[in-house]
N, C-alpha and C positions, 0 to 999 in steps of 0.2 A: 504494500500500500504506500502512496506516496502522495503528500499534500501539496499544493501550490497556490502560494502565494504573492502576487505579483504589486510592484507600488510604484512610484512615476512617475506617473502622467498626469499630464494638465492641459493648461492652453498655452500656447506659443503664436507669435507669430511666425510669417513665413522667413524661411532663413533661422531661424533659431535650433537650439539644441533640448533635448529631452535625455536621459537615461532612465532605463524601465529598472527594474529590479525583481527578481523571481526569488525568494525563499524557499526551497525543498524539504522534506521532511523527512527524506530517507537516507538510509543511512549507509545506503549503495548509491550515494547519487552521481559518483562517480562512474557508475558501470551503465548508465543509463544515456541513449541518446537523449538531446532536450532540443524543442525547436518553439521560436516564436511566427505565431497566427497574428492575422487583424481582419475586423470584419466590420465593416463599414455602413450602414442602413440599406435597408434591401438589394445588399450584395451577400453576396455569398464568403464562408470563411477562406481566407488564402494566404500561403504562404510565406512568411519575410524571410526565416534564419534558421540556420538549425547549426548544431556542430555534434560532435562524437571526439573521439579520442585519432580518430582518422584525421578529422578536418572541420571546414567551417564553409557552410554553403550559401547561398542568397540568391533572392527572387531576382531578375533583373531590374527591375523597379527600386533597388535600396542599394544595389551595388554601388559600393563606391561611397557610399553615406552613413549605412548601418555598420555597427561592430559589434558583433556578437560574441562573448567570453564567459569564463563561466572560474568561479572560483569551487574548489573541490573539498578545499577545509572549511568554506566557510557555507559548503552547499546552497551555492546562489548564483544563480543566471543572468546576466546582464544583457542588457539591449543599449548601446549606446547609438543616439540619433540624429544626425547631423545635417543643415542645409535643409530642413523641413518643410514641407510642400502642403500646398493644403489637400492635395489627393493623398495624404498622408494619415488622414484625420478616420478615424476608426476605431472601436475597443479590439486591444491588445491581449492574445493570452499568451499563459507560459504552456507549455504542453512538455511531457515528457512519456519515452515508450519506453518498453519492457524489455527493448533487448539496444545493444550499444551502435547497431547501425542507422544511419539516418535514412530518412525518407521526406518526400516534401509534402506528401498526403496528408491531410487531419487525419485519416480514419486509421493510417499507423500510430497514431497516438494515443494510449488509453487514458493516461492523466492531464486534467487538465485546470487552471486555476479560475477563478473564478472573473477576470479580465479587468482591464485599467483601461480608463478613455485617455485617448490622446486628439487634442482639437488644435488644429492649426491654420491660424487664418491669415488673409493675405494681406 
């Protein structure tokens, strides 16, 4: 079982910076891929970031802006956010799956936190 807990987000304008923060509860959080989602009003949820122990992947849409890291002692996810758009503006989850390979899908993910708005306007 693993909890998530995500903190963060606010309003920005455009061009500003945000960093998310995910909290994990387990005590494997090491061994777990984690990836961050956003889903935006009558959009569908999709992908920003993910890493494993392999690597560190991103949607084309954040490449270059987001930076995804993840601290292991202190079991906490980070999403740093940069250059902020307002096609940016959507709630934020943390998600993490059950085994350490990544995927860009939701539906490989079976945890997931309960999300942070992030609003950024122009």
């Amino acid at each position: 079982q693993v909890q998530l807990e995500e903190s963060g987000g606010g309003s920005v304008q455009a061009g500003g910076s945000l960093r998310l923060s995910c909290a994990a509860s387990a005590r494997t959080f090491s061994s777990h891929a984690m990836g961050w989602f956003r889903q935006a009003p009558g959009k569908e949820r999709e992908f920003v970031a993910a890493i494993s122990w392999i690597g560190t992947y991103y949607a084309d849409s954040v490449k270059g802006r987001f930076t995804i890291s993840r601290d292991n002692a202190k079991n906490t996810l980070y999403l740093q956010m940069n250059s902020l758009k307002p096609e940016d503006t959507a709630v934020y989850y943390c998600a993490a799956r059950s085994s350490s390979i990544v995927t860009t899908t939701p539906r490989g993910y079976y945890y997931w936190g309960q999300g942070t708005q992030v609003t950024v306007s122009s």
